[in-house]
C-alpha positions in Angstrom: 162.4 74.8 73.2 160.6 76.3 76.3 164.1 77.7 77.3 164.7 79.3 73.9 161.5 81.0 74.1 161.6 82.4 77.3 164.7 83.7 76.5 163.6 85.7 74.1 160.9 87.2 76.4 158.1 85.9 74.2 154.5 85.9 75.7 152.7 83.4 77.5 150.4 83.2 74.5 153.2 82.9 72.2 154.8 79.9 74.3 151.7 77.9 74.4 150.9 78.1 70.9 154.2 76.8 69.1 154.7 74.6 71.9 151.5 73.1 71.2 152.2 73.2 67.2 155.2 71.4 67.9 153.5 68.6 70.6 151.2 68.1 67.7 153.3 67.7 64.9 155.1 64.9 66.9 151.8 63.5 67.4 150.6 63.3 63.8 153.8 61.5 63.1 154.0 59.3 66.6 157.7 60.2 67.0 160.3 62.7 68.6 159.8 65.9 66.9 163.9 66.1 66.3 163.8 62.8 63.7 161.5 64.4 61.4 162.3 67.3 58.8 161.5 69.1 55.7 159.8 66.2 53.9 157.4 65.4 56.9 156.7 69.2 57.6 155.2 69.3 53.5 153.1 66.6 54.5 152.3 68.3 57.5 151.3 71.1 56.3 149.2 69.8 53.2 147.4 67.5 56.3 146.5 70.8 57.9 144.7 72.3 55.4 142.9 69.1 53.9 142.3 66.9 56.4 141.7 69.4 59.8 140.7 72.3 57.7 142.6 75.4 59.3 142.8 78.6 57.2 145.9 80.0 55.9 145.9 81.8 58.8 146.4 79.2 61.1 148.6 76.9 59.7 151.3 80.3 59.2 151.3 80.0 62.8 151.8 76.5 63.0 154.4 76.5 60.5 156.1 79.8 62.3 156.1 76.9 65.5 158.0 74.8 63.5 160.5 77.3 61.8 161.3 78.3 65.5 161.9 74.4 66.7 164.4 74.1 64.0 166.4 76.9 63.4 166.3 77.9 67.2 166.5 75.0 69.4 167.8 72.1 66.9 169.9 74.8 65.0 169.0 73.0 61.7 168.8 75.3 58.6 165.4 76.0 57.4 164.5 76.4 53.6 162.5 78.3 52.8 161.7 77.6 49.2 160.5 74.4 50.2 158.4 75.4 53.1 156.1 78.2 51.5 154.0 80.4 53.8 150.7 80.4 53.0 148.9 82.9 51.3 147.1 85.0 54.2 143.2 86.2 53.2 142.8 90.2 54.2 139.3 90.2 55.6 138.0 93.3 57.1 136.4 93.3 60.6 133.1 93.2 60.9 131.9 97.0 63.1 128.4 97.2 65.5 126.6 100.9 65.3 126.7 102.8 68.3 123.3 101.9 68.5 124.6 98.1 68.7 127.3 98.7 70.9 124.5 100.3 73.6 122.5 97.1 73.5 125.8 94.8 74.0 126.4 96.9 76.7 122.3 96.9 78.4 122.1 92.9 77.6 125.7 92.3 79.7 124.7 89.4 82.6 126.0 91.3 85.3 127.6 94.3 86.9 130.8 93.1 86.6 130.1 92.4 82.8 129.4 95.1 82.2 132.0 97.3 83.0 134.2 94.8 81.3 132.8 95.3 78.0 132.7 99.5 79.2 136.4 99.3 79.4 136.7 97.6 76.3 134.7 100.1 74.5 136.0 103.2 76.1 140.0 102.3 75.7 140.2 99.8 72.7 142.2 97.4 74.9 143.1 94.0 73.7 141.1 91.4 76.4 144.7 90.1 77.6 145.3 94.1 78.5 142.3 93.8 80.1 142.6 91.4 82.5 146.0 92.7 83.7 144.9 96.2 84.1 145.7 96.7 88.2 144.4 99.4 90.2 147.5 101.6 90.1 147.0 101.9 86.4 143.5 103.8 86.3 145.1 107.2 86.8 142.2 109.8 87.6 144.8 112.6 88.2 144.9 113.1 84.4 142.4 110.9 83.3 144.5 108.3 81.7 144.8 104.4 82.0 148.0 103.0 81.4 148.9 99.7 79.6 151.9 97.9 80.8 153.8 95.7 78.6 150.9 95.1 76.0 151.5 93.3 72.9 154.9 93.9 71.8 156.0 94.5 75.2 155.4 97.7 75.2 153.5 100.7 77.2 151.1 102.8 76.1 148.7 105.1 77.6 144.9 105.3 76.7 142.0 107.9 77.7 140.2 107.8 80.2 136.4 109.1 79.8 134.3 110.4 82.6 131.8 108.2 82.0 134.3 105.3 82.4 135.3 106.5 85.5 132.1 106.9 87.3 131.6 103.3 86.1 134.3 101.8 87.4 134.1 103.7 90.6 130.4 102.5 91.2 131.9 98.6 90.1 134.3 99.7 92.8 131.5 100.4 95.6 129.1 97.2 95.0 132.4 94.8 94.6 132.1 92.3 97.3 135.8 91.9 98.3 137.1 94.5 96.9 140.0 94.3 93.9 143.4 94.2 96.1 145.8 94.6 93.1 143.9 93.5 89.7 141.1 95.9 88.4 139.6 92.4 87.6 140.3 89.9 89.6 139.8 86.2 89.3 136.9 84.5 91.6 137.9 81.0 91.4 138.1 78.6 94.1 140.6 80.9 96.5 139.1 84.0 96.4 142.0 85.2 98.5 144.3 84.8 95.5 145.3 87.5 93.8 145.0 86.7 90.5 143.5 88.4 87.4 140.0 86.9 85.5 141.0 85.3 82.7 140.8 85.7 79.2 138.6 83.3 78.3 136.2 84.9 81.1 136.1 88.2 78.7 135.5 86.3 75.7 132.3 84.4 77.0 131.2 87.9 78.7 131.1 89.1 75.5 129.7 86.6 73.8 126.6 86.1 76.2 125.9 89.3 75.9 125.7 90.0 72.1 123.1 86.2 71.9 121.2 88.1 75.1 121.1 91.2 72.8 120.0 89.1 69.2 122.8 90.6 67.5 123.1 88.3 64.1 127.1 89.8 63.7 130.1 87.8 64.9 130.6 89.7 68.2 133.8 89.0 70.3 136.2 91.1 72.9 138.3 92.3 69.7 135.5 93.6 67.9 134.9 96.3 70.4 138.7 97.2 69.5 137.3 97.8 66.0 134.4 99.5 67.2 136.7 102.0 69.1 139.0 103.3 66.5 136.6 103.1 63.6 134.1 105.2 65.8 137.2 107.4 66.5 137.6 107.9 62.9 134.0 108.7 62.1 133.9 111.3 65.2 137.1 113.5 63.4 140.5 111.9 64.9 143.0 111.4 63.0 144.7 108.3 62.0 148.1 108.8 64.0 146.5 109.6 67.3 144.2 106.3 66.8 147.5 104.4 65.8 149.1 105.3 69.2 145.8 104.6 71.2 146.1 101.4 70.2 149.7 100.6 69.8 150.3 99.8 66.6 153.9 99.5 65.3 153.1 100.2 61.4 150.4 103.3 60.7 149.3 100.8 57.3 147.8 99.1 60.2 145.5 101.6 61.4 144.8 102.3 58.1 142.3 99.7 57.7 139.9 101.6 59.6 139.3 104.0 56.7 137.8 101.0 54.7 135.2 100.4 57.4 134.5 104.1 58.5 130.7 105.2 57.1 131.6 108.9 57.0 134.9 108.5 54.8 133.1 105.8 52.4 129.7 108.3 51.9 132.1 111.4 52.1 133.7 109.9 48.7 131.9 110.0 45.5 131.5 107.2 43.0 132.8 108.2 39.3 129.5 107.5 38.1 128.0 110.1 39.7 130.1 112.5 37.5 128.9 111.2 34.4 126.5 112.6 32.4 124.4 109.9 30.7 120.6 110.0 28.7 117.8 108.8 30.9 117.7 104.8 30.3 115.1 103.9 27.8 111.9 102.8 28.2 111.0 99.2 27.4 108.6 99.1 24.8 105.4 97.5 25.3 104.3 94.1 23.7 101.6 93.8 21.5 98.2 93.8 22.9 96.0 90.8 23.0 93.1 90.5 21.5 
């Protein structure tokens, strides 16, 4: 299975997600994962929402593991009547005020945190863009910053803000060694390496600094994402330039960012407005007591 995926180019994330679905279906069962089929994937997935709980969400992934498993690497058919993908909720993102985003930024534990949740502000990259952003990328000749091979595989380039740049360049000037190839890079137990920070690393800088700044909002490194283009969208760009600043395939994606922007909501009227209705009446009074 490892083989199949990796030919296919998937990502790292990809690969350690269904191969983990799959190591865990064969757990659940205690046997090899090629004796078991359709019947034991229905009870499967009926065990993954009752018993462990996971949202629809989840347990499409797990099931997209499986699918993968048995039509790619066993070559088995796959039917899909039988094996129904959950129902997937829409939820919209929750979006911090600029006013919010300023004090994620002032409560950040360190330098280095800091211009970490900058970057993610200023650009809208994803946290795993992020961490492999490399020097050669920050492109001060036209104020750009390009992503290589983000989700999807693919390039794209984002702006670069003035701001951003003095930021980093100060980051640059107190780092103690400096970057070598990675904007970012890891300081683990070979500082010589040159390996990015991890993921995981952006996640709990995040996170410590939206408890540090009392926020009472589910704050993580894709939130700032959300922040970005809805804040674009309140500021006047349009939806296709925000589309290719973040890389979005579909433009129904972007889209969503209409339902969360203040300015389009409050620059839309309610019908009710428009009607023309008597003045409520006035509730009469009771009797008075003697």
């Amino acid at each position: 299975m490892l083989e199949e995926l990796q030919r296919r180019n998937l990502s790292p994330i990809t690969t350690r997600i269904y191969l983990r679905a799959v190591e865990e279906f064969a757990q659940y069962y205690n046997k090899p994962p090629d004796r078991l089929g359709p019947k034991h994937i229905r009870q499967y997935q009926a065990h993954l929402f009752t018993d462990r709980k996971l949202d629809a969400i989840s347990v499409a992934q797990q099931l997209s593991a499986l699918r993968f498993f048995f039509l790619k690497t066993l070559k088995r058919p796959w039917i899909v009547e039988d094996l129904p993908t959950p129902k997937k909720p829409i939820r919209l993102p929750q979006i911090l005020s600029r006013e919010e985003v300023e004090r994620l930024i002032q409560c950040a534990n360190s330098s280095l945190h800091r211009v970490c949740i900058l970057t993610l502000y200023g650009t809208g990259v994803r946290r795993e863009e992020l961490v492999q952003l490399k020097l050669e990328h920050i492109d001060s000749a036209r104020m750009l910053i390009h992503i290589r091979q983000g989700k999807g595989k693919k390039d794209r380039d984002v702006m670069l803000s003035p701001r951003l740049l003095q930021e980093l360049r100060d980051y640059w000037r107190m780092a103690d060694p400096k970057p070598k190839t990675y904007l970012f890079p890891s300081k683990g137990t070979h500082p010589n390496d040159d390996a990015p920070m991890t993921s995981k690393s952006i996640w709990d800088a995040v996170h410590q600094a939206a408890t540090r700044a009392g926020l009472d909002k589910r704050v993580h490194p894709h939130t700032l994402r959300h922040c970005f283009a809805t804040h674009l969208l309140e500021s006047g760009a349009d939806l296709r330039t925000i589309q290719l600043l973040l890389g979005h395939a579909d433009l129904k994606t972007t889209s969503r960012y209409l339902h969360l922007s203040e300015r389009h909501l409050k620059a839309t009227a309610s019908p009710l407005d428009s009607l023309t209705l008597a003045a409520a009446p006035k509730p009469k009074s009771g009797p008075r007591k003697k």
